[in-house]
Phi, psi and omega in degrees: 000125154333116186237122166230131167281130177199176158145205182328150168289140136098022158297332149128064183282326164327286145003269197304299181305296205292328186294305208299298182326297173339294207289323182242006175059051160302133147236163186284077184228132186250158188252005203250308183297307183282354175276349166280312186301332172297333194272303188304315180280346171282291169130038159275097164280140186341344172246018099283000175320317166232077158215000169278147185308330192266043187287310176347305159262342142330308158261352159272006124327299178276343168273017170255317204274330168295325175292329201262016187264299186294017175245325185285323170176112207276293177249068165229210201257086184225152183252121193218108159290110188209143185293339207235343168327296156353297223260348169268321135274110139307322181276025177269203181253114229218100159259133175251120182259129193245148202222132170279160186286320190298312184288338187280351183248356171257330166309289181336298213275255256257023168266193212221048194284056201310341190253345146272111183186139187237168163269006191226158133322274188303338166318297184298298240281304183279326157338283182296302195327296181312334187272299194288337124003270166297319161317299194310281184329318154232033155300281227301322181315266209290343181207035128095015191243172171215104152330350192250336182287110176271009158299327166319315183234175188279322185215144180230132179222125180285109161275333164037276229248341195233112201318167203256351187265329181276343195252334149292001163283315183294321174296291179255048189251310153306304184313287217284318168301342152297297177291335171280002163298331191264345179267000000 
């Protein structure tokens, strides 16, 4: 079964994916990756990437290549960090990681983010707010949806405060009590 994941930059969905995948052997695939490499080889930087027009064709690729991972396999045991996987596979287990922009601008300055950086906390703040801004804004444009509503998913987990070990315990722990509902 599909487990997709999304939520704020710098929620720790990377973390979070990769630890869970380790630990319980899941694979792995992010959509964050090829979109930064796509940011790079455009010669985009990552806080303008989406508000540039050829984010456009950028995404109808990965959103081509996610309907055909959720139509081809559904069941088997993947993780696909993505901002729009939820909205593309429905039946998959759709977790949203929720992050304050203050902890998420603390997160910014001290990762180690070559297409990304601020020298501040607020720098970082206004950087992510914008991106995600935008990102949203055209979610609502191409397919009528909005990322913030958390009725969209099955489990919303606040990271702040919570350790990344703690926070793949909490995903599978839902994640299982969802599949024996389903069985």
């Amino acid at each position: 079964m599909i487990i997709s994941i999304t939520g704020k930059p710098c929620s720790g969905k990377g973390a979070t994916s990769e630890l869970f995948c380790s630990k319980y052997g899941f694979e792995y695939i992010s959509t964050s990756k090829k979109f930064r490499e796509t940011a790079i080889k455009l010669k985009i930087p990552i806080s303008d990437f989406s508000e540039d027009e050829r984010i456009k064709k950028v995404d109808k690729v990965v959103d081509e290549h996610i309907i055909k991972i959720g139509k081809k396999r559904l069941n088997d045991n993947l993780l696909l960090d993505s901002r729009l996987a939820w909205h593309f596979i429905p039946a998959s287990f759709k977790v949203f990681l929720d992050v304050s922009w203050k902890e998420a601008g603390k997160r910014l300055v001290s990762a180690d983010r070559a297409d990304e950086q601020a020298d501040n906390e607020k720098e970082a703040i206004a950087m992510l707010k914008k991106r995600w801004n935008a990102e949203n804004k055209r979610y609502k444009v191409l397919y009528g949806i909005d990322n913030l509503e958390k009725s969209n998913y099955n489990l919303v987990i606040k990271t702040d405060n919570m350790p990344v070990e703690d926070v793949v315990e909490k995903i599978y722990k839902a994640y299982t009590k969802f599949m024996q509902k389903k069985a």
